[in-house]
NUDODO-820810 format. One record per residue: x, y, z of N, C-alpha, C in turn. Coordinates in pm, 1 decimal. Layout:
N
((X; Y; Z); (X; Y; Z); (X; Y; Z))
...
This chain:
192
((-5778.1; -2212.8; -14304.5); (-5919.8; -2193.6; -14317.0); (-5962.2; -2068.3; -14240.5))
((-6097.1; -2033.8; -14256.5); (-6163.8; -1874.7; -14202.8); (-6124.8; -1961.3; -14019.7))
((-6083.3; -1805.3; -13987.4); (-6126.6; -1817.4; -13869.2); (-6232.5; -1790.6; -13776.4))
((-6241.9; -1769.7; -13629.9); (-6390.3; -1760.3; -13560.2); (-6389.4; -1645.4; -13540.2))
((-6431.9; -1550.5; -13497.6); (-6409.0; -1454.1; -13472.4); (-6530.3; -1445.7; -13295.8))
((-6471.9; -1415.8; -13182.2); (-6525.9; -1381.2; -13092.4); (-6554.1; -1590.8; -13057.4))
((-6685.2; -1576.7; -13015.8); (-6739.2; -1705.7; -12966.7); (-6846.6; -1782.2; -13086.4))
((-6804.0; -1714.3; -13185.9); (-6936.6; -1765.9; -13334.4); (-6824.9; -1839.1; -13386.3))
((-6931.2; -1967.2; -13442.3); (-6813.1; -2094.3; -13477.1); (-6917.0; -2088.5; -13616.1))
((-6873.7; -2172.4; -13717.5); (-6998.4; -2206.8; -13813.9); (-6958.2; -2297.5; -13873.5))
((-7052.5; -2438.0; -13841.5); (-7054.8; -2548.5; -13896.4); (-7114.5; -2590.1; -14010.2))
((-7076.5; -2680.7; -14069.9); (-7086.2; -2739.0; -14207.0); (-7112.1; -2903.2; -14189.8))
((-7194.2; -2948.3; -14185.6); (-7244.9; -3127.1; -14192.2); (-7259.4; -3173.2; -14311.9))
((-7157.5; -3284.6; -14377.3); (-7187.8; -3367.2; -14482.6); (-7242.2; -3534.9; -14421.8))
((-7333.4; -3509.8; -14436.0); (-7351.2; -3693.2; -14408.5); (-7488.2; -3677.9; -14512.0))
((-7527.9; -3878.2; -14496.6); (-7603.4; -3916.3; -14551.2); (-7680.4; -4027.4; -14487.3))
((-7851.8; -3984.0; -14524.5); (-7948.9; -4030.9; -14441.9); (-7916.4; -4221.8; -14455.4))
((-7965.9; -4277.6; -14344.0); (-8009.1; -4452.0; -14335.6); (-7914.3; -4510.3; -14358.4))
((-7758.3; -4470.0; -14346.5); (-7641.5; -4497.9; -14397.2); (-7564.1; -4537.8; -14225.7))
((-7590.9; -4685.7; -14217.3); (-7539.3; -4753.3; -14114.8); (-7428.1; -4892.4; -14132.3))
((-7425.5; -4903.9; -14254.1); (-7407.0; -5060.4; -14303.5); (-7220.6; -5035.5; -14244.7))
((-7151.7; -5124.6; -14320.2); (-7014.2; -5112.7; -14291.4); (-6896.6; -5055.5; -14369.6))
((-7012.7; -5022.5; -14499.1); (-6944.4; -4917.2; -14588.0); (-6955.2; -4785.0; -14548.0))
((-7005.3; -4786.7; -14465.3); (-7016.7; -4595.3; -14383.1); (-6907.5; -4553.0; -14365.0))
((-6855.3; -4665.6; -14276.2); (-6719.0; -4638.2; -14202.2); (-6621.3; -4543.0; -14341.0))
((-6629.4; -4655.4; -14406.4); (-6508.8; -4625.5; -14557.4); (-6522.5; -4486.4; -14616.7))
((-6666.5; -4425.8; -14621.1); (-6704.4; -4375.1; -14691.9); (-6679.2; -4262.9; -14576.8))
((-6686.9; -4246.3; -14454.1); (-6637.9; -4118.2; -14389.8); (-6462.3; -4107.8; -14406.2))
((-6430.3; -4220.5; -14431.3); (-6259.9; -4213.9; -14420.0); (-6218.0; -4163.2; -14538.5))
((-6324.1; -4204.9; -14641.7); (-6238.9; -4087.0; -14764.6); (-6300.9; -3975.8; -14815.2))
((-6398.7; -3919.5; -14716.9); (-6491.1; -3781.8; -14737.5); (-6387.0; -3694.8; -14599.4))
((-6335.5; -3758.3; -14527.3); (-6233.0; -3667.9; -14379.1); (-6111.2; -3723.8; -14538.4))
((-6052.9; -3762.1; -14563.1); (-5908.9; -3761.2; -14645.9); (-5913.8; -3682.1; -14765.4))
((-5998.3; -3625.9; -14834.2); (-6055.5; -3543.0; -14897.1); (-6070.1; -3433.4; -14828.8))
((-6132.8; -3376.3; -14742.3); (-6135.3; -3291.7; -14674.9); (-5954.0; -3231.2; -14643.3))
((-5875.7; -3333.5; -14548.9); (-5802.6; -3333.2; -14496.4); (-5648.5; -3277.3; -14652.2))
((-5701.7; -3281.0; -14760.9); (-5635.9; -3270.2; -14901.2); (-5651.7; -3123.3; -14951.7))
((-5739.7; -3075.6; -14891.3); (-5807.4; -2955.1; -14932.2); (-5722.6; -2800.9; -14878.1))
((-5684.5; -2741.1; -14925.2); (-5626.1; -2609.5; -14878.2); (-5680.5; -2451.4; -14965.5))
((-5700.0; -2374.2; -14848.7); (-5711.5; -2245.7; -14896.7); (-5616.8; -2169.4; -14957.6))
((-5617.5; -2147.4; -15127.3); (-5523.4; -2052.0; -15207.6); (-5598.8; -1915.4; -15213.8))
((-5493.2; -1806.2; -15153.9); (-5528.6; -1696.5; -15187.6); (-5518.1; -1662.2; -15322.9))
((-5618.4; -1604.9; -15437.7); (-5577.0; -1531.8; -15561.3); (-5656.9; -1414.4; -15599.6))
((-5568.0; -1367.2; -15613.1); (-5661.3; -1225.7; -15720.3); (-5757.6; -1289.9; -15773.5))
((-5766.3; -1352.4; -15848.1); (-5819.1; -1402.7; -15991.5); (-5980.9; -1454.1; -15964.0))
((-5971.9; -1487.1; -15844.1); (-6131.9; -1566.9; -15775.2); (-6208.9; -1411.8; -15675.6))
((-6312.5; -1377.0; -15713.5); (-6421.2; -1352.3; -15688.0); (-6407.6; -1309.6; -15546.2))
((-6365.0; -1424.6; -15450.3); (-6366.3; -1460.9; -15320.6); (-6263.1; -1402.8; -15212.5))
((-6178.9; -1399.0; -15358.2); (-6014.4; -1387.6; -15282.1); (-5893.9; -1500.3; -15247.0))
((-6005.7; -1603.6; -15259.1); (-5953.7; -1762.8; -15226.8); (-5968.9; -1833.6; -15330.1))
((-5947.3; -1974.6; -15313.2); (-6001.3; -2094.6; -15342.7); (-5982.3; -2217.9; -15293.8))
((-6063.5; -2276.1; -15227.9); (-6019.9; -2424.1; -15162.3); (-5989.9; -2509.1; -15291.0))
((-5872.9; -2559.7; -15258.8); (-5817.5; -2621.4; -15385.7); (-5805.6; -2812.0; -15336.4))
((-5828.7; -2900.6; -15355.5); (-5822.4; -3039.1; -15308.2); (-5771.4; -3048.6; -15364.9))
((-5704.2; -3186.6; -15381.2); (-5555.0; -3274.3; -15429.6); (-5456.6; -3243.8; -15322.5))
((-5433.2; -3205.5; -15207.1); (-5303.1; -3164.2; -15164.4); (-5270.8; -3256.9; -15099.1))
((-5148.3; -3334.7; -15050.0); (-5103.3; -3424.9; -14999.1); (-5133.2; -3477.3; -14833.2))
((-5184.2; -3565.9; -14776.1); (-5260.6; -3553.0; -14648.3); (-5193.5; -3667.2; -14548.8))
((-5225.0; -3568.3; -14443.0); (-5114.2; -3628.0; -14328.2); (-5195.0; -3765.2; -14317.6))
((-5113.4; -3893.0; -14305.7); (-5186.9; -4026.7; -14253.8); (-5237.9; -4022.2; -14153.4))
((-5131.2; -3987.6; -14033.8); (-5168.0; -3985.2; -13934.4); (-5266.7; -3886.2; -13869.9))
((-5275.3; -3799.5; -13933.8); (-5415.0; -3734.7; -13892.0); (-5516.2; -3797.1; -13894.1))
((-5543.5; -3836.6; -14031.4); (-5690.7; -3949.9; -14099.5); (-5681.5; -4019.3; -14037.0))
((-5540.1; -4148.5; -13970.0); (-5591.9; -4220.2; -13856.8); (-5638.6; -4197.9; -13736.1))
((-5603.3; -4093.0; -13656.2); (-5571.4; -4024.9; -13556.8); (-5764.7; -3990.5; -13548.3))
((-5807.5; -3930.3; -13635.8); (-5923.1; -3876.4; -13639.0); (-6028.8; -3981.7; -13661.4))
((-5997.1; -4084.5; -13782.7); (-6083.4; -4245.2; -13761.8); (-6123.3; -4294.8; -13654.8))
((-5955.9; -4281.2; -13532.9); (-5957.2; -4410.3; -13446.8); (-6057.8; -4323.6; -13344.7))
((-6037.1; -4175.1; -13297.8); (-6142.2; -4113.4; -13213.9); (-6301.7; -4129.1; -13260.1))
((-6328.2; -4117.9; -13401.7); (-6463.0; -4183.2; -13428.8); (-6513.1; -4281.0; -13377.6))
((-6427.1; -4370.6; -13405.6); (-6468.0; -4551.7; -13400.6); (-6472.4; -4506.5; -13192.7))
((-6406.7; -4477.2; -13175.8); (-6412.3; -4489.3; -12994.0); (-6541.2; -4416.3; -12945.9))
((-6593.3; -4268.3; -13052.2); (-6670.5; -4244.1; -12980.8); (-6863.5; -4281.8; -13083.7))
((-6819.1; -4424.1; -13143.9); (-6968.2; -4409.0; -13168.3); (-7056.1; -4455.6; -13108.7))
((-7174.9; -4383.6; -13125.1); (-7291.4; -4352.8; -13013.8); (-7286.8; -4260.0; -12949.9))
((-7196.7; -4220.2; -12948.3); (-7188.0; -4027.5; -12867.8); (-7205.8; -3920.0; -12920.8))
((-7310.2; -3881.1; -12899.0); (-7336.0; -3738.7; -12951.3); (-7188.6; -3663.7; -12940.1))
((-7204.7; -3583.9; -13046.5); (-7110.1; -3429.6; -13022.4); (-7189.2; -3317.6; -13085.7))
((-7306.4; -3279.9; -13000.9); (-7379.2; -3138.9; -13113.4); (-7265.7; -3072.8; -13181.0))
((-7164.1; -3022.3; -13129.1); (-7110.7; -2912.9; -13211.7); (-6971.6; -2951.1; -13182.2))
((-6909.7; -3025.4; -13279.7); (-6711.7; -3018.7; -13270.4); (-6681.7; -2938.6; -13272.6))
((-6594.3; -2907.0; -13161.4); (-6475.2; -2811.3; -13123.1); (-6359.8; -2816.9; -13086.9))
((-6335.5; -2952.2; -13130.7); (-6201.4; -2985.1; -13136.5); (-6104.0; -3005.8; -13233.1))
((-6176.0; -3057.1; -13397.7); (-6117.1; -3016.0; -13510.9); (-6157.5; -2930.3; -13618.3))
((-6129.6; -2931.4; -13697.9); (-6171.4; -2863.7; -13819.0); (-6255.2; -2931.8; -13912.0))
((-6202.3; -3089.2; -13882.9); (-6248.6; -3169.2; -13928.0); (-6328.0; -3330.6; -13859.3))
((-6395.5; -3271.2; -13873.7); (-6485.2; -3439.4; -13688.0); (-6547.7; -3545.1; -13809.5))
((-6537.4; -3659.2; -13799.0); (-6568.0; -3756.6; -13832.9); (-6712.2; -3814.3; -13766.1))
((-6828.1; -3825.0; -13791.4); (-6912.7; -3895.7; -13685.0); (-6970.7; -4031.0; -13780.5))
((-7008.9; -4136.2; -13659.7); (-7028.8; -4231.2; -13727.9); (-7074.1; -4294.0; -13583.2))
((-7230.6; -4391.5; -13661.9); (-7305.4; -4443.4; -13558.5); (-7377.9; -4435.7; -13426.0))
((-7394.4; -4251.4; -13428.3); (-7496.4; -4187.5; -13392.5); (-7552.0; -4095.7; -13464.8))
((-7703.8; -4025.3; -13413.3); (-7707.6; -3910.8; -13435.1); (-7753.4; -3820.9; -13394.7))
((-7728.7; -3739.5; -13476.9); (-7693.8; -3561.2; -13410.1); (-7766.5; -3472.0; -13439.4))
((-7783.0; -3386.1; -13351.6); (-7845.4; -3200.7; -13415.5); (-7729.0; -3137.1; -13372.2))
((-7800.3; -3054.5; -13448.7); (-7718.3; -2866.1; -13429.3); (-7814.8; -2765.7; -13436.2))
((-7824.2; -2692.5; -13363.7); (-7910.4; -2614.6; -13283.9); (-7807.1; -2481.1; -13339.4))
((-7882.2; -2365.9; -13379.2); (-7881.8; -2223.8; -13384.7); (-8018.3; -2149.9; -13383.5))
((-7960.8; -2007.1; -13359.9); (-8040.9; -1896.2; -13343.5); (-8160.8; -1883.0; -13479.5))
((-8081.1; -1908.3; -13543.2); (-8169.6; -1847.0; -13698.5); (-8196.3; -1984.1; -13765.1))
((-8206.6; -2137.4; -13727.6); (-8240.0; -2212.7; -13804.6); (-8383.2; -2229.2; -13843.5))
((-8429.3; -2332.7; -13895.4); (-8563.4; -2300.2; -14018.3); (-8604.7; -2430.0; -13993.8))
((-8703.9; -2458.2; -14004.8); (-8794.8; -2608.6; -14050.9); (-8750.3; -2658.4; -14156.9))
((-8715.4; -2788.2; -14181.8); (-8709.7; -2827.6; -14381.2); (-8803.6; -2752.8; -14467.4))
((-8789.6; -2688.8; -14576.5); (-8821.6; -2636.8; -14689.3); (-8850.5; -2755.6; -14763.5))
((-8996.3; -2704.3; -14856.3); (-8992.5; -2817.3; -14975.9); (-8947.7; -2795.5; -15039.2))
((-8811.7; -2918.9; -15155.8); (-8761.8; -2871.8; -15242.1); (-8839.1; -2825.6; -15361.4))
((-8984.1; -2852.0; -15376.1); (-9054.6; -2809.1; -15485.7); (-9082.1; -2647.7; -15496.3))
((-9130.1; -2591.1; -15416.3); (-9217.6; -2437.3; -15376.5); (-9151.6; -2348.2; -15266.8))
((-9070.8; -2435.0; -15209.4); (-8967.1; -2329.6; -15117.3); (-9070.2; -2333.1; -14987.1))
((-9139.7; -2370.7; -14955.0); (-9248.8; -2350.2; -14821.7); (-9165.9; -2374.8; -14699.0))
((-9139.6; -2385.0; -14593.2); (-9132.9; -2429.9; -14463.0); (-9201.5; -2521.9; -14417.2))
((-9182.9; -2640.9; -14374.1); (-9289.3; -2729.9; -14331.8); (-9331.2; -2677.6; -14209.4))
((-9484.4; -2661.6; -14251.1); (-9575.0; -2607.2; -14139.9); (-9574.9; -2711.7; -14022.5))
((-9575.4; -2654.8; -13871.7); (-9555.8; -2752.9; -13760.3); (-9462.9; -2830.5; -13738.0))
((-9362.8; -2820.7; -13806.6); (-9209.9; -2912.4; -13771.7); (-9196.4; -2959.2; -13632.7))
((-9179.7; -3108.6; -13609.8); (-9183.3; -3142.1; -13468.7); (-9018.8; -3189.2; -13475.0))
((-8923.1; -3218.4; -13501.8); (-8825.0; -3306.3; -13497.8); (-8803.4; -3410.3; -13423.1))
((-8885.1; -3383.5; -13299.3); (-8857.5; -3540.7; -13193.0); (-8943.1; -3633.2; -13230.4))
((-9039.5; -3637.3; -13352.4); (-9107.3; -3711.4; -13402.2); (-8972.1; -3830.3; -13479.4))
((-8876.4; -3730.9; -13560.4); (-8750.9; -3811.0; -13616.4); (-8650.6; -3830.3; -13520.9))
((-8657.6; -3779.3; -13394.5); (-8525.1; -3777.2; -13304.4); (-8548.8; -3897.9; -13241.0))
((-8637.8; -3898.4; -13195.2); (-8699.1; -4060.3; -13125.5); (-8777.1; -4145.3; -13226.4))
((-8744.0; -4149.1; -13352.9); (-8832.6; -4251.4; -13399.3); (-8770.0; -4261.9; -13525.6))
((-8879.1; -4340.5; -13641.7); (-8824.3; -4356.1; -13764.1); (-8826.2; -4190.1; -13870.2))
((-8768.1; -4200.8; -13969.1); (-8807.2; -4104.7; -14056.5); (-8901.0; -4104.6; -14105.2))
((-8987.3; -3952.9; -14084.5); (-9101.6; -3936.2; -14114.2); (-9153.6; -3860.4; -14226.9))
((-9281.4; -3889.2; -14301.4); (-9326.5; -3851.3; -14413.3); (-9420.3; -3698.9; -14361.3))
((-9363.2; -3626.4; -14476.0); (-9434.2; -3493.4; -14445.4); (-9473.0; -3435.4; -14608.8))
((-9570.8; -3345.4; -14561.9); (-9666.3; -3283.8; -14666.2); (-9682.5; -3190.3; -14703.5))
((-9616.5; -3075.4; -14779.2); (-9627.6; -2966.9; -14790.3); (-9786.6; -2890.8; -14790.2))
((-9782.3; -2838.5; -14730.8); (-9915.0; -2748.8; -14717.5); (-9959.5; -2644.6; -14827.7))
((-9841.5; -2623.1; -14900.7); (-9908.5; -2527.9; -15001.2); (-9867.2; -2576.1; -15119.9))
((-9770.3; -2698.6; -15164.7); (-9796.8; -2760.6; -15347.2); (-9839.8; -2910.3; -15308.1))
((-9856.9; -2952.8; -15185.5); (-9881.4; -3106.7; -15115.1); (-9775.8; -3192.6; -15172.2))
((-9654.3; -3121.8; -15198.7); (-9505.5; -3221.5; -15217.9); (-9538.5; -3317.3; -15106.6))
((-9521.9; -3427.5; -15082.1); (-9476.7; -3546.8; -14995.4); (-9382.6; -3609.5; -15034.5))
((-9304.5; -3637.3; -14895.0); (-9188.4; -3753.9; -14898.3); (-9123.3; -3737.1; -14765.0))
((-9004.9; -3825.7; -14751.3); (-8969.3; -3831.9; -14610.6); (-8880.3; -3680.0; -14618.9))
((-8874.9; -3664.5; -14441.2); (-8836.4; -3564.5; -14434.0); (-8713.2; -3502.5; -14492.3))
((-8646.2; -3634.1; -14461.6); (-8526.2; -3597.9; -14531.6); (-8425.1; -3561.5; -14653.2))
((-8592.4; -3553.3; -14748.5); (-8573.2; -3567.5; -14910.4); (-8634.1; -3389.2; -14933.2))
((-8675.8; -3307.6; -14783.7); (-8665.3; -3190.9; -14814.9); (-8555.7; -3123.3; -14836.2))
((-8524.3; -2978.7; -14807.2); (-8432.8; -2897.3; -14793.1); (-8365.0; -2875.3; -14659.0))
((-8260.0; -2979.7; -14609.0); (-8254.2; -2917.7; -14449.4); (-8143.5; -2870.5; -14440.1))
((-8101.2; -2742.2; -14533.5); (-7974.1; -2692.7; -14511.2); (-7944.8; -2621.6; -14386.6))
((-8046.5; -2535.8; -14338.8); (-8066.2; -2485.0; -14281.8); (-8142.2; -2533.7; -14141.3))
((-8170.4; -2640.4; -14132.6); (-8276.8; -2718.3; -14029.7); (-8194.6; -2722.0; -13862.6))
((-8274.3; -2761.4; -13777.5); (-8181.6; -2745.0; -13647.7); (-8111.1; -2894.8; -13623.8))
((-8210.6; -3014.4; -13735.4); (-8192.6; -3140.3; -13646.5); (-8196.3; -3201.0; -13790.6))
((-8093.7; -3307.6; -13763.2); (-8123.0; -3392.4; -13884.0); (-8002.8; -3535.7; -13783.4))
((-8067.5; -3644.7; -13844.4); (-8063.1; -3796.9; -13781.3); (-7968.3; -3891.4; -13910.0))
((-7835.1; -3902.5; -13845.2); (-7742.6; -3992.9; -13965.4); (-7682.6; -4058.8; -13830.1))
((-7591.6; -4206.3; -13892.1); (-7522.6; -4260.3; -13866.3); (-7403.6; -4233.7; -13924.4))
((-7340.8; -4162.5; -14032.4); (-7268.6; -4138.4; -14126.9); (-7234.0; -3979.7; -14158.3))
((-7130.9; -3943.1; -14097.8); (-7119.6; -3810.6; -14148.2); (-6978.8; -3685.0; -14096.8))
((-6986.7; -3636.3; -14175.7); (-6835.8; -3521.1; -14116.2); (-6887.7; -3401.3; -14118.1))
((-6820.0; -3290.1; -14006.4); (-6889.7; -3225.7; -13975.2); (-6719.5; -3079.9; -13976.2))
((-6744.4; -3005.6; -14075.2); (-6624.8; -2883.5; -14083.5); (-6681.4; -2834.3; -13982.2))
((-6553.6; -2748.4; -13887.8); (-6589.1; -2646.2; -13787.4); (-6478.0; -2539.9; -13880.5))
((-6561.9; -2396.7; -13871.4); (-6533.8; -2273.9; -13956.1); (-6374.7; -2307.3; -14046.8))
((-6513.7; -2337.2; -14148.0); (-6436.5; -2324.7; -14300.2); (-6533.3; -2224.4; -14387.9))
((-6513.2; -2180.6; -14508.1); (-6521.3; -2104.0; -14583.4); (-6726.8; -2165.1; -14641.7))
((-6797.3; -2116.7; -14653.1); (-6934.6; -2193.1; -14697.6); (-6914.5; -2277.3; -14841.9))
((-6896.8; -2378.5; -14856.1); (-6846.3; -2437.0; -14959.7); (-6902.4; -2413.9; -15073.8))
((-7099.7; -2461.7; -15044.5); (-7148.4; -2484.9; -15136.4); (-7168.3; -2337.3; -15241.7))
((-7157.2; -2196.4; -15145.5); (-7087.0; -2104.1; -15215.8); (-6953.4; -2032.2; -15303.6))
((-6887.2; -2047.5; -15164.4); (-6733.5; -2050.1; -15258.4); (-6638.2; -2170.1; -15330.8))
((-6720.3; -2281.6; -15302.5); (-6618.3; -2402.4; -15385.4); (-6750.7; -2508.3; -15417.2))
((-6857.5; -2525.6; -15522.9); (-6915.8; -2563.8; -15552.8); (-6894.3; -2677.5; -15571.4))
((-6716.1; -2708.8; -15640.0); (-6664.8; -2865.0; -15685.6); (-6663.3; -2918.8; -15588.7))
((-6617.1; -2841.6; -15459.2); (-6529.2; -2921.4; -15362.5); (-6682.6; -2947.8; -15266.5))
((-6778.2; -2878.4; -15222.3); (-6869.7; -2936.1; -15194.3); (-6945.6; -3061.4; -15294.2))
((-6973.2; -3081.3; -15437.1); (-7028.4; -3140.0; -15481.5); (-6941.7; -3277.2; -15451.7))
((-6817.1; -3272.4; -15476.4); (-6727.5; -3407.2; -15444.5); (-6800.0; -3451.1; -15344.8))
((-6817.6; -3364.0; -15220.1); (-6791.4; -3402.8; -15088.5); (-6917.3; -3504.9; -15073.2))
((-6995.3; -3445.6; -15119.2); (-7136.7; -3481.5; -15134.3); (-7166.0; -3640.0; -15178.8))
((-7064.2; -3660.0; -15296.6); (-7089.7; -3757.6; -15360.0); (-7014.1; -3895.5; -15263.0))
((-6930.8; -3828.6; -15144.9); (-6864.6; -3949.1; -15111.6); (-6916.8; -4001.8; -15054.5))
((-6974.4; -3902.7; -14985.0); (-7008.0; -3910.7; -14826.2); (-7157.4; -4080.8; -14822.9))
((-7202.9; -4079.7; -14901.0); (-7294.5; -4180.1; -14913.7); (-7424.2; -4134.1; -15043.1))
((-7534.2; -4220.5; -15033.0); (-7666.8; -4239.7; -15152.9); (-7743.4; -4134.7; -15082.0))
((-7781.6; -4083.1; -14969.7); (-7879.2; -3981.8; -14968.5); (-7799.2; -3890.5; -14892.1))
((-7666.5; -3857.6; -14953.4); (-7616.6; -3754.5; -14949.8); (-7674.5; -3626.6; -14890.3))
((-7699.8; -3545.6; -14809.0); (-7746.0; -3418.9; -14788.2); (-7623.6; -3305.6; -14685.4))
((-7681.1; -3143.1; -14671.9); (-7593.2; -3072.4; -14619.0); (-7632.0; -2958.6; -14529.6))
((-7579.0; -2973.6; -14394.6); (-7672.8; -2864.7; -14315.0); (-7570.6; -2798.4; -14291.1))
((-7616.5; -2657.1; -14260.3); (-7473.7; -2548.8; -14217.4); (-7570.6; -2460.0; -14087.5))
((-7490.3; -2357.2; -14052.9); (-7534.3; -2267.5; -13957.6); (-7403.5; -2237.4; -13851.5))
((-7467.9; -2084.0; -13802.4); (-7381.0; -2046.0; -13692.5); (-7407.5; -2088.5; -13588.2))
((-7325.8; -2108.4; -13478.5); (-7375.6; -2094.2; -13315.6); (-7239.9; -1987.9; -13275.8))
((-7330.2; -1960.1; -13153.8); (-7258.5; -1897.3; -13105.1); (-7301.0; -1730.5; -13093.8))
């Protein structure tokens, strides 16, 4: 996978909102074994130069190895994994904080939600917001928070510097998307 270059890392979050039940668990174990299947092919032939290609054969013991540290650390924050490539989280949640992140966008008109508080969702339930310029409403989390600093799951995996998927591997993000749980969503950004 890309590497870091200097002290800039850039993360990638697949999880999915209100997703606590006991199918979470399952559903991170085969969105990290999927992941963990996935390899970068160099080719002429792609645009990119690459292609993350999935199907590839995946170490067990990694997927366990990486499960059993989940299950030990849920309820613990980790803003930003730096220990795999691939972090499993489950039964807390998390932000990620960068330089250049954004408020949720409405998916209708592209706006920024005017006044974004997040500790309104960090300490509390998910909250309903209103676009100010087409008056889209719905919970926050049914905006755009690709880009957002904070977003609240029990359920989710988190790439440390891989390639931007939903650009260069559209399939392999859309899979990812679909495993991961029902309100599926995807935040990225640099730190560092």
């Amino acid at each position: 996978m890309v590497t870091a270059t200097l002290s800039t890392v850039f993360l990638q979050y697949y999880f999915a909102l209100g997703e606590s039940d006991a199918a979470a668990v399952q559903r991170v174990r085969d969105t990290v074994r999927y992941f963990l299947g996935c390899r970068e092919v160099r080719t002429a032939e792609s645009e990119h130069g690459f292609l993350i290609v999935p199907g590839h054969p995946v170490d067990l013991g990694a997927l366990a190895e990486l499960m059993a540290e989940a299950l030990r650390n849920v309820d613990r924050a980790t803003e930003v994994p730096d220990r795999h490539l691939i972090t499993p989280m489950l039964g807390f949640d998390f932000a990620c904080g960068w330089g250049k992140a954004t408020p949720p966008v409405c998916p209708r008109c592209r706006t920024p939600l005017d006044g974004w508080d997040e500790e309104a969702w960090m300490y509390g339930p998910e909250p309903f917001e209103t676009c100010a310029s087409c008056e889209y409403t719905a919970l926050v989390g049914d905006w755009d928070l690709t880009s957002a600093s904070f977003a609240k799951t029990n359920c989710g995996v988190a790439l440390l510097d891989w390639p931007e998927l939903w650009e260069y591997a559209r399939d392999v993000h859309e899979h990812a998307l679909g495993l991961i749980g029902r309100r599926a969503r995807y935040l990225c950004g640099t730190v560092g």
